[in-house]
C-alpha positions as CSV (number, residue, x, y, z in Angstrom):
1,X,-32.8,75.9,71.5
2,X,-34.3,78.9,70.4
3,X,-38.1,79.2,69.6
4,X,-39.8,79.3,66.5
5,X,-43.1,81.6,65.8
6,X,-46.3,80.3,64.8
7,X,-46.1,81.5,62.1
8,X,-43.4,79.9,60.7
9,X,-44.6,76.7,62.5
10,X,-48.2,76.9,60.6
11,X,-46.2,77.9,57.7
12,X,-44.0,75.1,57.2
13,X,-47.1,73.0,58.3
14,X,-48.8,74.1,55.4
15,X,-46.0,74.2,52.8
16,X,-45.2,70.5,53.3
17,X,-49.3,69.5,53.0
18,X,-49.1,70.8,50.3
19,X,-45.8,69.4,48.7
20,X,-46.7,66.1,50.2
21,X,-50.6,66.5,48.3
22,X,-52.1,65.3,51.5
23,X,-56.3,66.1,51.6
24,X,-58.0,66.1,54.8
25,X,-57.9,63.3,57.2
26,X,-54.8,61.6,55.7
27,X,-53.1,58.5,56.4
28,X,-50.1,59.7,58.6
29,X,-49.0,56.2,59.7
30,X,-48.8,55.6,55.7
31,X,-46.9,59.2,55.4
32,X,-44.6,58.3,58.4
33,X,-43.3,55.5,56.0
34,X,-43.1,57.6,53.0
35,X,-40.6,59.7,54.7
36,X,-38.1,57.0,55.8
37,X,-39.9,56.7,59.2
38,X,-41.0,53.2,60.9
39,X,-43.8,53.0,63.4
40,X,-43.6,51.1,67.0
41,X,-46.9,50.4,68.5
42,X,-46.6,50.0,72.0
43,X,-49.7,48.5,74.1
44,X,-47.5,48.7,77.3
45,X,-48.9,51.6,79.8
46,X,-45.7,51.3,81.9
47,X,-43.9,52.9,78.2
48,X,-46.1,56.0,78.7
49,X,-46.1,57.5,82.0
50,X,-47.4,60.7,82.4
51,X,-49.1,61.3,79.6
52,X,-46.3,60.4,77.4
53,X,-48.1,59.4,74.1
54,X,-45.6,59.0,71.6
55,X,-41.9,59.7,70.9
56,X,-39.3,59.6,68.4
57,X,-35.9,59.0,68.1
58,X,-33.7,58.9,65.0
59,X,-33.0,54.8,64.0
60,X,-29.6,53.4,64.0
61,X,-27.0,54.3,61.3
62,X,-27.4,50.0,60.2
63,X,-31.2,50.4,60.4
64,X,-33.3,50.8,57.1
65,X,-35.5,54.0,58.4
66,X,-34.0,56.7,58.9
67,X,-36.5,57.5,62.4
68,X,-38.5,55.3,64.7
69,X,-42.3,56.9,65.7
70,X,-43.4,54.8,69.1
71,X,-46.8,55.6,69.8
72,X,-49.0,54.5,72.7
73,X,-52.1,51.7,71.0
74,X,-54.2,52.3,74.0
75,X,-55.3,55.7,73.2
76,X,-58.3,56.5,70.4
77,X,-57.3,57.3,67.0
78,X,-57.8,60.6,67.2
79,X,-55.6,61.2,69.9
80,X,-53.0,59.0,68.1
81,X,-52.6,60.7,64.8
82,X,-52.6,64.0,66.9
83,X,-49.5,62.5,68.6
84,X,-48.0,60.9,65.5
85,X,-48.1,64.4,64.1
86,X,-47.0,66.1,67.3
87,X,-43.6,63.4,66.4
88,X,-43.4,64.8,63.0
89,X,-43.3,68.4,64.3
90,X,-40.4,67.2,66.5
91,X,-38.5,65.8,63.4
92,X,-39.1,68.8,61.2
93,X,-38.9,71.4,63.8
94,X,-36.0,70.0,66.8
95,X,-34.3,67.1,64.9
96,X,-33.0,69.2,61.8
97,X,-34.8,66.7,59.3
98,X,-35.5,68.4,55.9
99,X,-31.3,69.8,56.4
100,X,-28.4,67.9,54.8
101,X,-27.0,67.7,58.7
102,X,-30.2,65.4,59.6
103,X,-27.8,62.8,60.5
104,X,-25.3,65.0,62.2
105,X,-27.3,66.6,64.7
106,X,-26.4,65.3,68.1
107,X,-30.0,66.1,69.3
108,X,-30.9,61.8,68.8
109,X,-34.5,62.5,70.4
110,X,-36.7,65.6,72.0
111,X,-39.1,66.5,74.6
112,X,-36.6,64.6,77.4
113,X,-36.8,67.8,79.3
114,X,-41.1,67.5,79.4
115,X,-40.7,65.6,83.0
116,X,-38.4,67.6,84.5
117,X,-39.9,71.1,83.6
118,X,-42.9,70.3,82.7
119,X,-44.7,71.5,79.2
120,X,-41.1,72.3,77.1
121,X,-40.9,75.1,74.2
122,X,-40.1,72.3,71.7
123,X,-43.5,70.3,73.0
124,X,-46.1,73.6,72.6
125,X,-44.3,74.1,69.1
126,X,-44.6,70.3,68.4
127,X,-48.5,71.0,69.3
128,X,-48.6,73.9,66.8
129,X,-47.4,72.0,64.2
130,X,-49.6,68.7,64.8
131,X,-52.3,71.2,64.4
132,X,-51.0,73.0,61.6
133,X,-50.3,69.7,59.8
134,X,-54.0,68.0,60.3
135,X,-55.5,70.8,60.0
136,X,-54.2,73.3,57.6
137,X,-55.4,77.3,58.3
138,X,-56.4,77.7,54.3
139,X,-58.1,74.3,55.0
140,X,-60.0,74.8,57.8
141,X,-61.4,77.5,56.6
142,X,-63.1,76.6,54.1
143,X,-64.3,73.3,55.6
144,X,-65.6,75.1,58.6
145,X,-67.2,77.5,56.1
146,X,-68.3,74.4,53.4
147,X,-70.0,73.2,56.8
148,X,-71.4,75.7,58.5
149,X,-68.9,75.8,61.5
150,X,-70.4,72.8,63.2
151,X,-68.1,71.5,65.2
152,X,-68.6,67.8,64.8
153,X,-68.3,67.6,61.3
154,X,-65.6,69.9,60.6
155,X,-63.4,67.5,63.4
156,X,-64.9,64.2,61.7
157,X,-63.4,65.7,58.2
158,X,-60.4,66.1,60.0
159,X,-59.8,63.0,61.2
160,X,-59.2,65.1,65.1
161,X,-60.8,64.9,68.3
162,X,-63.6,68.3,68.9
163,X,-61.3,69.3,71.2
164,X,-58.3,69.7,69.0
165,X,-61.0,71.3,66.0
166,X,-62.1,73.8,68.9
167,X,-58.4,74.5,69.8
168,X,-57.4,75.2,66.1
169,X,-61.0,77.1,65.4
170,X,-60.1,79.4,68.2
171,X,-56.6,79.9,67.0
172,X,-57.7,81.0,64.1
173,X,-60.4,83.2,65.2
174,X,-63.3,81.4,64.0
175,X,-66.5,80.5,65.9
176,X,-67.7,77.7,65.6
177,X,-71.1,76.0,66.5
178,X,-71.4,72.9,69.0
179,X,-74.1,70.2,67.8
């Protein structure tokens, strides 16, 4: 599969917040539904070895959603709607999703080839996206600006761990402050 720029990733990422009227710290699990999706949470640790923290796959032809998010309950919220996000960037970006062939794609899940070859193309552009998708460049911005560039609040607006706010912050070139 060929790769995608990061700008077209935080593109897209920003185009559908915006057709989708999200605000900061959205419910994605609610969103997830919205878009024909159904969510599995999974408390079993044997489901996600290795770090696996969520996956999707599309449903069954006879099922009423059209894909199926299973995401690890164990982990803090944060990390969860990163990873629920990271799923969506996988259905938008790998599975073919917003394109009339959705259903005849023979791709049926992504990110198989993680734990053979470690950290994939399709899972650092699935990363791009999550963070493009919770937290929008024109966004951020103006929240880290609104608040000074402290770290902690600009992630608690966010609804994202200060890791992923620092990640995105230095993505975009902007310092931030640590409280």
């Amino acid at each position: 599969m060929s790769t995608v720029s990061k700008e077209y990733i935080n593109d897209l990422a920003q185009q559908l917040y915006d057709a989708l009227n999200l605000k900061p710290n959205f419910d994605i699990e609610e969103l997830i539904k919205q878009l024909g999706g159904k969510i599995v949470h999974d408390n079993s640790i044997q489901s996600f070895i290795d770090d696996f923290d969520a996956k999707i796959v599309k449903a069954n032809y006879d099922d009423e959603e059209q894909f199926i998010v299973t995401i690890a309950d164990f982990k803090h919220m944060n990390r969860k709607r990163f990873s629920m996000a990271h799923e969506l960037g996988h259905l938008f970006l790998h599975m073919n999703f917003l394109k009339k062939d959705y259903w005849c794609n023979n791709l049926d899940a992504v990110g198989s080839e993680r734990y053979r070859y470690g950290h994939s193309m399709e899972e650092k552009e699935a990363d791009e996206f999550a963070a493009a998708f919770l937290m929008p460049k024109n966004q951020f911005k103006c929240i880290a600006k609104e608040n000074d560039y402290n770290i902690e609040k600009i992630a608690k607006i966010f609804g994202v761990s200060r890791q992923a706010a620092t990640i995105r912050a230095n993505n975009l070139k902007i310092d931030l402050v640590n409280s």
